[in-house]
N, C-alpha and C positions, 0 to 999 in steps of 0.2 A: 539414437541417443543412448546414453550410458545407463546401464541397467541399476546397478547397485553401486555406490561408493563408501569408502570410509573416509570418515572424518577427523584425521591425526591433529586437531588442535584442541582447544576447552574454549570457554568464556562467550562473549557476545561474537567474534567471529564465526565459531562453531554452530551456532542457533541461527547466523546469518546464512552460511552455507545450507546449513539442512532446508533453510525456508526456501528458496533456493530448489532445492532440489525436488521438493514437494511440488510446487509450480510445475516443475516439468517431467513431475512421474518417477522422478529415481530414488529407490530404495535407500536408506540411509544407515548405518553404522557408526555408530557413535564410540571410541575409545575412549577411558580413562582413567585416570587413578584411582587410587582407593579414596582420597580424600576430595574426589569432584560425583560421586555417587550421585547427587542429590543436584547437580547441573539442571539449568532447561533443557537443553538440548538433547542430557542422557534420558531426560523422562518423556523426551515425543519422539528422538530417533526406532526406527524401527527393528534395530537390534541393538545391543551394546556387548563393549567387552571391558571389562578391568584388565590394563594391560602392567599394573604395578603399583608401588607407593607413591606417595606422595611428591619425592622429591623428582624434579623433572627428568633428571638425570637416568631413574630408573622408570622412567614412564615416558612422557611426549616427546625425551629425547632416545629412547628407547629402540632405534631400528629393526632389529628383530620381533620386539613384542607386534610392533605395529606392523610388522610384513604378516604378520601369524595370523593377526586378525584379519586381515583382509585373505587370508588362506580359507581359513575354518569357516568363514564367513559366505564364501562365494563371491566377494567385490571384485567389479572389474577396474577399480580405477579408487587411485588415494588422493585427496585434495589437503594439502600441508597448512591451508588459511595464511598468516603471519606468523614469525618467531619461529620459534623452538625449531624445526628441519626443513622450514619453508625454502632458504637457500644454500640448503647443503647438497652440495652435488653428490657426495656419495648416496645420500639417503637418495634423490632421486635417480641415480646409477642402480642402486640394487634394486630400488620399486620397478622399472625397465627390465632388469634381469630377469627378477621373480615371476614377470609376465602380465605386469599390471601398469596401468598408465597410471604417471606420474602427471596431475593437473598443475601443469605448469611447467615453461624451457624444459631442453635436452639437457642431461648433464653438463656437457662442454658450454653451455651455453650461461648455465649457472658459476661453472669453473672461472672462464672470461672474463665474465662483470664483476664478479667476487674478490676476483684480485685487481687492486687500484691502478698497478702500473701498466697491467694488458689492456684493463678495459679505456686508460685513456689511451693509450697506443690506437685501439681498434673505431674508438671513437675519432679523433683525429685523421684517421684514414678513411673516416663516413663523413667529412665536413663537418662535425658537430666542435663548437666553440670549445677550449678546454679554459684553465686556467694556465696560464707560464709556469713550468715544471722544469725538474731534471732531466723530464722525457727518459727517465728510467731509474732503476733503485741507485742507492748512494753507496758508493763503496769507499774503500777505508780510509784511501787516499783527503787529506785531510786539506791539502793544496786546491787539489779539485774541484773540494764540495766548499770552498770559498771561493774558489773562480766561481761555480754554478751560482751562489749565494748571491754574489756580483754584478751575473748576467742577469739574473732575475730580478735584483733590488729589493733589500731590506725594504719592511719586514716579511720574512721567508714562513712557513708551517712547514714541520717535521710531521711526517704522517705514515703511521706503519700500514703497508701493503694489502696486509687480512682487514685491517681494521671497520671500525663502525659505529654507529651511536657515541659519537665524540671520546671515544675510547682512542689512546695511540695517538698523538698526536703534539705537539707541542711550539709555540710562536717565538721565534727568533729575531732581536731585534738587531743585532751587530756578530761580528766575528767571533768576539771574547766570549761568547755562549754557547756557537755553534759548535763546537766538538761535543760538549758537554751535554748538549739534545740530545744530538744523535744517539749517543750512547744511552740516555736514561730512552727514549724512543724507544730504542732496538729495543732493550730488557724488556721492558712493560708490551712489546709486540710479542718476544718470544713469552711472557710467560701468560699472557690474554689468550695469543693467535696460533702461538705454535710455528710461529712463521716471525723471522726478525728482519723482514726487508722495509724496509723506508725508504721512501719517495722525500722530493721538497719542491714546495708549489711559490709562489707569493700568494702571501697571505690580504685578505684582503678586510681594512678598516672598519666598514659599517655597511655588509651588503645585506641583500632579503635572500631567503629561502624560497626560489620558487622552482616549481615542479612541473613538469608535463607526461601526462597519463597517455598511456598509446594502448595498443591491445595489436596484436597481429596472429596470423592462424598458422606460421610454419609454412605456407604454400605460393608465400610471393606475397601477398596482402597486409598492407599493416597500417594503421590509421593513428592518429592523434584526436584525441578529446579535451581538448583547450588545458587552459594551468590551471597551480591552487599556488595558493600562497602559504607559504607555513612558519613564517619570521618569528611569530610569539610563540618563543622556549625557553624555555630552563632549563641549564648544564647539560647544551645540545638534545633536549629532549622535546616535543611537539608540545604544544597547549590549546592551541587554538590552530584551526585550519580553515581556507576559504577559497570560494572560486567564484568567479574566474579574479584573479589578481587584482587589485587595485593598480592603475596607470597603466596593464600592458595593453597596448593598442591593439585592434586586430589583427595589422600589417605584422608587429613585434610576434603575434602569437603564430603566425601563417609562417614567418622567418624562421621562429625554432621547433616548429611543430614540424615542417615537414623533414628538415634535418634530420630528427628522432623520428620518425617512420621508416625514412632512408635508413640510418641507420639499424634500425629493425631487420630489415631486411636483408642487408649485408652481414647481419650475423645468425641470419638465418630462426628470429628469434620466435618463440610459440606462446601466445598466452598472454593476460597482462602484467603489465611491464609501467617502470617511473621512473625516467630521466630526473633526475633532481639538479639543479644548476643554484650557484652565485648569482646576485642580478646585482650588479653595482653600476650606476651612471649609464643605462642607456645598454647597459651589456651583458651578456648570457653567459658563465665560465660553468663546462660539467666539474661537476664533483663524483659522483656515483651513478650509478642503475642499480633501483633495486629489482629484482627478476621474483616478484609475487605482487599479491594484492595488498595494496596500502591501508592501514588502519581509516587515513581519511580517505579511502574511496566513496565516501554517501554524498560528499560537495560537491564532485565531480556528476555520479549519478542522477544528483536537483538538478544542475543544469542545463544537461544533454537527453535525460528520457533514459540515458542505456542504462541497462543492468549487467555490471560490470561480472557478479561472479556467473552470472546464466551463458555470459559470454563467456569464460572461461571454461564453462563445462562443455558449451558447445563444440570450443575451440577444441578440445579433449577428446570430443567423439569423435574427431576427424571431421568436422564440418568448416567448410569456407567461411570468412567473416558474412556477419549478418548485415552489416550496416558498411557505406561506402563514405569516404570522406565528405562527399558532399551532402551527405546526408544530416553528417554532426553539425549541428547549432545551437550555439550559447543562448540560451534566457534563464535572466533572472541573476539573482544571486543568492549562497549558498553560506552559510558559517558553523562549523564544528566548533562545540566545546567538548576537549576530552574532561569526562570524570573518574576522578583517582581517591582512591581509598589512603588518604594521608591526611596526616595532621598538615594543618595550612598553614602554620608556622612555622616548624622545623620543616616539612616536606617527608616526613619517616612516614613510610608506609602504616597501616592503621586498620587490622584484619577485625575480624570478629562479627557477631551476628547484628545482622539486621532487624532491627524492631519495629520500625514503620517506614512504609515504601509507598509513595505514591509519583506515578510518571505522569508529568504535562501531556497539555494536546493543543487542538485547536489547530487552524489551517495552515498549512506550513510547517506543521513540526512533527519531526521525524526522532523517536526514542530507541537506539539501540543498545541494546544490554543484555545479561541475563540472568540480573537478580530478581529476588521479591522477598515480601516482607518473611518472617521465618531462614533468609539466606544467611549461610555461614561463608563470609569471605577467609579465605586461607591466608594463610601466612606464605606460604610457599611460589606463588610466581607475583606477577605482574601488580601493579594495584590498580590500574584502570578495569573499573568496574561499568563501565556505560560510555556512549555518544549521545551527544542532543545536538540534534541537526536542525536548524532553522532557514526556510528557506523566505525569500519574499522578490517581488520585482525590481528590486535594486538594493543595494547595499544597507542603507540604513534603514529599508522597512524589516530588512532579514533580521540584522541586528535589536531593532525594539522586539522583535519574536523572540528573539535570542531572551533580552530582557526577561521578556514574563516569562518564556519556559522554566530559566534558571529558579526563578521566583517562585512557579508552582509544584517543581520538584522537589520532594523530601525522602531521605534518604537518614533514618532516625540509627541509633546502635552503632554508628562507627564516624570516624571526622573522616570529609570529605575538603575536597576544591574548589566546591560549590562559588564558597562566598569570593574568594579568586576569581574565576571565572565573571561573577558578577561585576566584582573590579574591573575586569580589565575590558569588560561592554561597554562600561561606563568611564572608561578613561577618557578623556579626548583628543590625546595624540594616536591611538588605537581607532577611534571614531573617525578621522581624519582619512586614515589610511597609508600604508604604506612604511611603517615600521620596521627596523631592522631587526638582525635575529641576537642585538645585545641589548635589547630595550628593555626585555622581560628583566633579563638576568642584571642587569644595571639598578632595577627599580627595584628588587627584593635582596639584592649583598647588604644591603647595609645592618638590618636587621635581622633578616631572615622572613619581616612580614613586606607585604607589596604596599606602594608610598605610590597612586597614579595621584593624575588629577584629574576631578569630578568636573564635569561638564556642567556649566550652571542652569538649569529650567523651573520649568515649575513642578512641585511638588505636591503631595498629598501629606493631611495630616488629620485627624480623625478622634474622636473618642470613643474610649473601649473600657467593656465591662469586664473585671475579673470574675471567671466562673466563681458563685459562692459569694460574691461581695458585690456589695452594691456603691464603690466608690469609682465611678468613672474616671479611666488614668489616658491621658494623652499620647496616641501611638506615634512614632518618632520613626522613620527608615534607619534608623540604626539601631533600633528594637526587633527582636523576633518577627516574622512578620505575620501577620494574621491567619495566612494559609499554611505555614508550617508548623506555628503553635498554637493547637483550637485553644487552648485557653482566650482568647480573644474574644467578644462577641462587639460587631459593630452595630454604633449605635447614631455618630454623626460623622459626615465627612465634607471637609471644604477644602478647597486650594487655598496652598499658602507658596511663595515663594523660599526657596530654599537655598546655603549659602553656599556658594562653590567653596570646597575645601580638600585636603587628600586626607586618603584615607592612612590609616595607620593599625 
């Protein structure tokens, strides 16, 4: 096993990692800024280094500083978590160089998947489904990329080659547009990616986002651990995540799971790994691999038993996978709510200190984060501040978990998503299942706030004393709710039926 490692990310992935590591005995190294001093992770890792200021640029994207520490340090190995040089193949090229394992793919193997137009090439030549493409970049010829437009059938997506997180990209409904993509395309690739090649897919209507999780060792072995579904986003962004899918059949899951092993294997790939595919009418189209650990990996982990990043470090030591395909079996089901430090109506990030912090519990629910009360969230990266993972024996037990965790979670001193999130548990095309990935973003354009509709049941309504006063006031579910605001004390509670309505 791996002796000491660093830790090249911040935030709740960082504190996941090192727990992690603790489990299985290895030394931790904690990197970071000047302005994450005060992290969980920097206060129980077993060493730390400030590797620079605040802006990522001169820290967690940093190569150098982060090679240095794993120098001065004595680590045998860098684990990059998500984001910031998780799949930069240089960064994992010089980690390799400098003498240190990179926890995660070969370089080349990060290069492949990283670029759109090799890695459907390679996929394609592993059986795995794609979408109908150009089957290579567009070039300038203007004849051409309307015959291709043709073959493929409007409506087409321009999508630049480096691209990712719905960056690059652009939908084409006729001819009289197409030139004028391409070209706004290319610019915004070369000046995102550094790279101005563009592909063109058919685009496709109203499908779902689903996902399939593999892990494999580099040695010949590579497994699948069933889907997630990730359809509810905004402006191509995650919100909510779940597993195993709603409607994929077992047969459907054994058909593209083993594909994406196969695959695996033909590119010779190390570590975990996420097929993410289109799912429209019955059918599987790749869109990407990401080549690290997925934010919602915890959905995946409720309902297989694995622990995804222990496999990864193992994977790292040189050791064979631990678990055989037939090993992996779905129970239960699983539903992430990301929480983001933003105002819930504009969606503008929303940094600043923390003044009252209390995390849900009870059976089934898993709190990943790494705030606490006294936390100063930064301005400077991400705004997801936490995961609440709710697990339960089927879908809508997980989901009423989902409910009350969101409920008993407060998070005081900054606007959050919270109350979102609570929406969209309680929508009832969401309840149902199976949502496409325009449903979110459909339901919150018009104003900027989210308009679901409310499932209709029964309800609770109650009387409460204001601290200080003695006039009993009627609590209302569209009132603060008793656990987030003590000002509350209860005094009687009965069922009352409640009106289905949206929210607004």
């Amino acid at each position: 096993m791996l002796d000491k490692i660093v830790i090249a990310n911040r935030g709740e992935i960082a504190l996941r990692i090192l727990r992690a590591c603790k489990e299985l005995g290895i030394k931790t190294v904690a990197v970071h800024s000047s302005a994450d001093r005060d992290l969980k992770h920097v206060l129980l890792a077993d060493e730390t280094v400030c590797i620079g200021p605040a802006p990522s640029v001169k820290s967690y994207l940093n190569i150098p500083a982060i090679i240095s520490a794993a120098e001065i340090t004595g680590a045998v190995a860098i684990h990059p978590g998500y984001g910031f040089l998780s799949e930069n193949a240089n960064f994992a090229e010089q980690v390799e160089r400098s003498g240190f394992i990179f926890i995660g793919p070969k370089a080349e193997t990060i290069r492949l998947m990283g670029d759109k137009v090799s890695a459907i090439a390679a996929m394609k030549k592993a059986g795995v489904p794609c979408v109908p493409g150009s089957d290579g970049p567009l070039g300038d010829d203007m004849d051409k990329n309307r015959a291709i437009a043709k073959r493929i059938g409007y409506p087409v997506i321009i999508k630049a080659s480096g691209g990712g997180g719905g960056r690059g990209m652009r939908v084409v409904r006729g001819d009289a547009e197409l030139a004028q993509s391409i070209s706004m395309t290319r610019a915004e690739a070369k000046a995102a990616f550094s790279n101005d090649m563009v592909y063109m897919e058919k685009y496709l209507e109203n499908p779902r986002h689903v996902e399939i999780q593999v892990l494999a060792d580099g040695q010949g072995n590579a497994i699948y651990l069933a889907e997630r579904d990730c359809s509810m986003q905004r402006r191509h962004q995650k919100v909510v995540e779940e597993a195993p899918a709603p409607g994929i059949t077992p047969e459907l899951r054994r058909y593209i799971g083993e594909r994406c092993a196969k695959a695996c294997v033909d590119i010779g790939y190390r570590g975990a790994g996420t097929f993410e595919f289109l799912f429209e009418n019955g059918e599987f189209y790749f869109i990407e691999m990401n080549t690290r650990i997925q934010v919602e990996h915890p959905v995946t982990e409720m309902i297989t038993g694995v622990d995804l990043i222990k496999e990864q470090l193992r994977i790292a030591a040189g050791q064979p996978l631990s678990i055989k395909q037939e090993e992996v079996h779905v129970r239960g089901h699983a539903v992430e709510c990301r929480i983001n430090a933003e105002d819930p109506n504009t969606f503008l990030p929303s940094p600043g200190k923390i003044t009252r912090f209390h995390a849900p519990g009870g059976f089934g629910v898993r709190w990943e984060s790494h705030i606490y009360a006294g936390y100063t969230v930064p301005p400077y990266y991400d705004s997801m501040i936490g995961k609440l993972i709710c697990y339960g024996e089927n879908r809508d037990v997980a989901i009423a978990r989902m409910k009350n965790a969101l409920q008993e979670l407060i998070i005081d001193g900054i606007k959050t998503n919270v109350d979102l999130q609570i929406r969209i548990m309680n929508d009832e095309n969401f309840q149902h299942g199976g949502t496409n990935i325009h449903y979110l973003e459909k339901k919150t354009r018009s104003s900027g706030k989210i308009r679901l509709q409310k499932r209709q049941k029964a309800g609770f309504s109650g009387l409460f004393y204001y601290w200080g006063s003695t006039t009993p006031i009627r609590y209302n579910p569209r009132f603060p709710s008793p656990i987030r605001d003590k000002k509350w004390t209860l005094v009687l509670f009965r069922p009352i039926k409640r009106r289905a309505g949206r929210w607004g």
